[in-house]
C-alpha positions, -999 to 999 in steps of 0.1 A, spaced: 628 906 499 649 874 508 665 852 483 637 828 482 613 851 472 634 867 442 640 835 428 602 820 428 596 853 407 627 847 384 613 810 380 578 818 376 585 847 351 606 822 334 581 796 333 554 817 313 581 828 292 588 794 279 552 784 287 543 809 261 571 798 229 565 760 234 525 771 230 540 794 201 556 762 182 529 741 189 543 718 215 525 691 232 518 702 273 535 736 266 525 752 300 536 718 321 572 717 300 573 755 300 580 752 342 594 724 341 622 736 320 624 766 337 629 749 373 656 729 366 672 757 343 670 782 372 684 753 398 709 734 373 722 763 353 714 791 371 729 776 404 699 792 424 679 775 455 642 772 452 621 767 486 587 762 458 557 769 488 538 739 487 508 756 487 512 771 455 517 735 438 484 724 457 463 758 446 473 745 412 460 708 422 430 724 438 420 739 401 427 711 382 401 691 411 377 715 402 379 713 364 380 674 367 348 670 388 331 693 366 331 666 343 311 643 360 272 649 350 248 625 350 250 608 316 292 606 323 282 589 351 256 564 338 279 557 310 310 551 334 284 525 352 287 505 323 319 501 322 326 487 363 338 458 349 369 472 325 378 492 355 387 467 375 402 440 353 421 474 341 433 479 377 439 444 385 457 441 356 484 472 355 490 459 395 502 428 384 526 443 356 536 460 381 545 427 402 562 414 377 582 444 368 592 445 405 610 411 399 635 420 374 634 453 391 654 431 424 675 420 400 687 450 381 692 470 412 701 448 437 679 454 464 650 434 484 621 417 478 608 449 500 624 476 480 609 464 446 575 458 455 572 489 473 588 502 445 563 492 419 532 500 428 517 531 408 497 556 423 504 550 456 535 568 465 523 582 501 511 549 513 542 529 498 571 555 508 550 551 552 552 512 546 592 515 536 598 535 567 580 508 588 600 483 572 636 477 583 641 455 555 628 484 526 655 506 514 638 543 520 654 559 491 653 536 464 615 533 476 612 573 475 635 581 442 615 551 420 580 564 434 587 600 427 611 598 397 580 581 377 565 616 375 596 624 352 590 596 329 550 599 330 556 636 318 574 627 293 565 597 271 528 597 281 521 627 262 543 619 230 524 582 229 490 599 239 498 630 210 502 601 184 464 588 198 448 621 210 429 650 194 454 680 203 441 708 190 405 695 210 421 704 241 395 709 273 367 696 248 345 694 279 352 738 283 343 741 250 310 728 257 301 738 293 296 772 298 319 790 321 321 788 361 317 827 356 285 831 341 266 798 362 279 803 398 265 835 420 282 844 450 261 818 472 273 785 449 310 800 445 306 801 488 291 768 492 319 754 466 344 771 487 326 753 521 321 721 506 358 714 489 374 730 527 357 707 551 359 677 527 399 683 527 400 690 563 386 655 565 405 638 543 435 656 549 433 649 585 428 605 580 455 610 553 437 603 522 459 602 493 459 633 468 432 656 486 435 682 467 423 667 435 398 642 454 381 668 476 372 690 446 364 662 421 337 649 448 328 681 458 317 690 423 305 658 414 276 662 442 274 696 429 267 684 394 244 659 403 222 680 429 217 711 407 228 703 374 243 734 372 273 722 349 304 747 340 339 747 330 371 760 343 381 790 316 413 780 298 439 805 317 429 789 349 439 756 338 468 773 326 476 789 362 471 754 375 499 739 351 523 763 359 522 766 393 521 726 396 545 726 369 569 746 388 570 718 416 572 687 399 605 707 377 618 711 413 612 681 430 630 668 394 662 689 401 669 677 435 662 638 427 689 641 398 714 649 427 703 615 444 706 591 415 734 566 406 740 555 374 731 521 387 699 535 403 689 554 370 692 523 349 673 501 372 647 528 375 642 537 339 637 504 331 606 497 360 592 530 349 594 526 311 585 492 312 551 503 331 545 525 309 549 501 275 533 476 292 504 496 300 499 504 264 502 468 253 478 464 281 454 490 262 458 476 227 445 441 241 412 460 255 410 479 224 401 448 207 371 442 229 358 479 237 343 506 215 367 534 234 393 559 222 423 543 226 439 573 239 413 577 265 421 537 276 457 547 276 456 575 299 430 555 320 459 528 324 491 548 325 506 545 356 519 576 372 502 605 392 464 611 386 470 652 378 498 644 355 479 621 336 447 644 342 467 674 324 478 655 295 439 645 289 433 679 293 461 685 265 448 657 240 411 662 239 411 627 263 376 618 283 388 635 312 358 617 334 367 583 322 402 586 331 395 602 364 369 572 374 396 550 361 424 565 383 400 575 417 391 532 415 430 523 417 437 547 442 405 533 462 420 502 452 450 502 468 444 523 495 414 500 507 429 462 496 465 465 479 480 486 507 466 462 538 477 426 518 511 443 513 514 453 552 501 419 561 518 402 534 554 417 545 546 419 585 542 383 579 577 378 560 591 400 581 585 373 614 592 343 596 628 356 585 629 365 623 622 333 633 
């Protein structure tokens, strides 16, 4: 057994270990700290290398899908109807924060118009980390550190403002009242599952969809939902799995951006990120005035970050885990089909004139 494989055992082990006391004290998203702590304990303090296999990370996104799009029944999805409107001001709105972040963001860091738009934009890291390479003018890095850094922050103060908000202690309140994927599914609808979330990730795997191996599940299962109305539930240590092994890569991916930051670049990025974040929940408290919703739910509907981040910590809290999912698939429709095309234009354009 090679290195490798000796220390994605130690890490893992770790991981339920500490999993298993933060649960013990009571500690907000113990099983997506637990690996988190162990990864960069094993890397930083235990000086070993770990190669995580991304497929592991994405089995863990797969199950999450799965649990998320089990969510969706009909009466979710008449009551998230209602609310088109919210979702896109919401959307709309956390963009341009975002915009204006990127401004002082220039400043702070000292880098391009380019690098701080691309910077800014949450949600989107796939499409904005292709557009840097394409653009001479981006900084790659600055693009790639910001983009992916914002998982640290988003793992970190959305759950201690969402704890203060949420029910914890009403965690996977949609589990508790769904029976389980055990005792509804026969060996056909686990096959046709299996079928139906495959090809729909082949497909969007294959035009480079963003996140599809939470989107191809969450679809998969809404059709699911709707066609049979055979609704379930992901059992509890599932979802657990899913945190850990996803935990495992984010803690990872944590480790080695440490060894890429300045202290100028950690400033500059803290503050974007932070600001995002308090601005989002600003943001929400303005809404809250106008809508009957759980202001936690409307947080982690507008917290800008990664969708299975911000899914997990719903999870966590007792949040309206199809709410915030309609919320999040929008943006990323958003800005895949009409943010991510202006920007090309926008900077193709700026790009010639400067030629010029």
């Amino acid at each position: 057994m090679n290195s490798n494989k000796w220390n994605i055992i130690i890490v893992s082990l770790l991981a339920i270990i500490l999993g298993y006391l933060l649960q013990s004290i009571h500690m907000i998203l113990p099983w997506l700290f637990g690996p988190i702590f162990a990864s960069i304990i094993v890397i930083k303090l235990m000086k070993r290398s770990i190669k995580w296999p991304n497929w592991l990370g994405n089995i863990g996104l797969l199950i999450l899908g799965v649990q998320m799009g089990s969510t969706f029944t009909r009466d979710v999805l008449h009551d998230v109807k209602d609310e088109w409107l919210q979702i896109v001001l919401m959307t709309v709105l956390i963009l341009l924060l975002a915009l204006i972040i990127s401004i002082v963001f220039k400043k702070i860091a000292n880098v391009t118009f380019e690098t701080a738009l691309l910077s800014a934009i949450p949600g989107a890291l796939s499409q904005m980390v292709v557009m840097a390479e394409e653009n001479k003018k981006a900084d790659l890095l600055i693009v790639t550190l910001t983009q992916t850094s914002r998982i640290m922050f988003v793992v970190i103060l959305v759950p201690i403002i969402s704890s203060i908000f949420g029910s914890h202690g009403d965690s996977l309140r949609h589990a508790d009242s769904a029976p389980s994927i055990f005792t509804v599914l026969d060996l056909t609808g686990y096959i046709t599952l299996i079928i139906g979330i495959a090809i729909l990730f082949l497909i969007f795997y294959k035009i480079k969809f963003p996140v599809p191996h939470l989107l191809a599940p969450i679809f998969v299962l809404l059709i699911w939902n709707l066609y049979t109305e055979q609704v379930f539930a992901l059992d509890y240590p599932l979802i657990v799995i899913a945190q850990v092994l996803f935990g495992i890569r984010i803690g990872v991916q944590i480790s080695d951006l440490i060894n890429n930051l300045t202290k100028k670049t950690v400033f500059a990025i803290a503050f974007q990120n932070v600001s995002l974040i308090i601005g989002a929940f600003l943001l929400v408290f303005i809404f809250d005035l106008f809508m009957d919703e759980n202001i936690n739910d409307l947080f982690l509907s507008a917290a800008p970050g990664g969708m299975a981040q911000i899914i997990v910590v719903a999870l966590e809290t007792g949040g309206d885990v199809a709410m915030i999912s309609s919320y999040h698939i929008f943006r990323i429709f958003f800005i895949l089909l009409f943010v991510a095309p202006l920007i090309k234009i926008f900077l193709t354009s700026r790009s010639k004139k400067y030629r010029n």
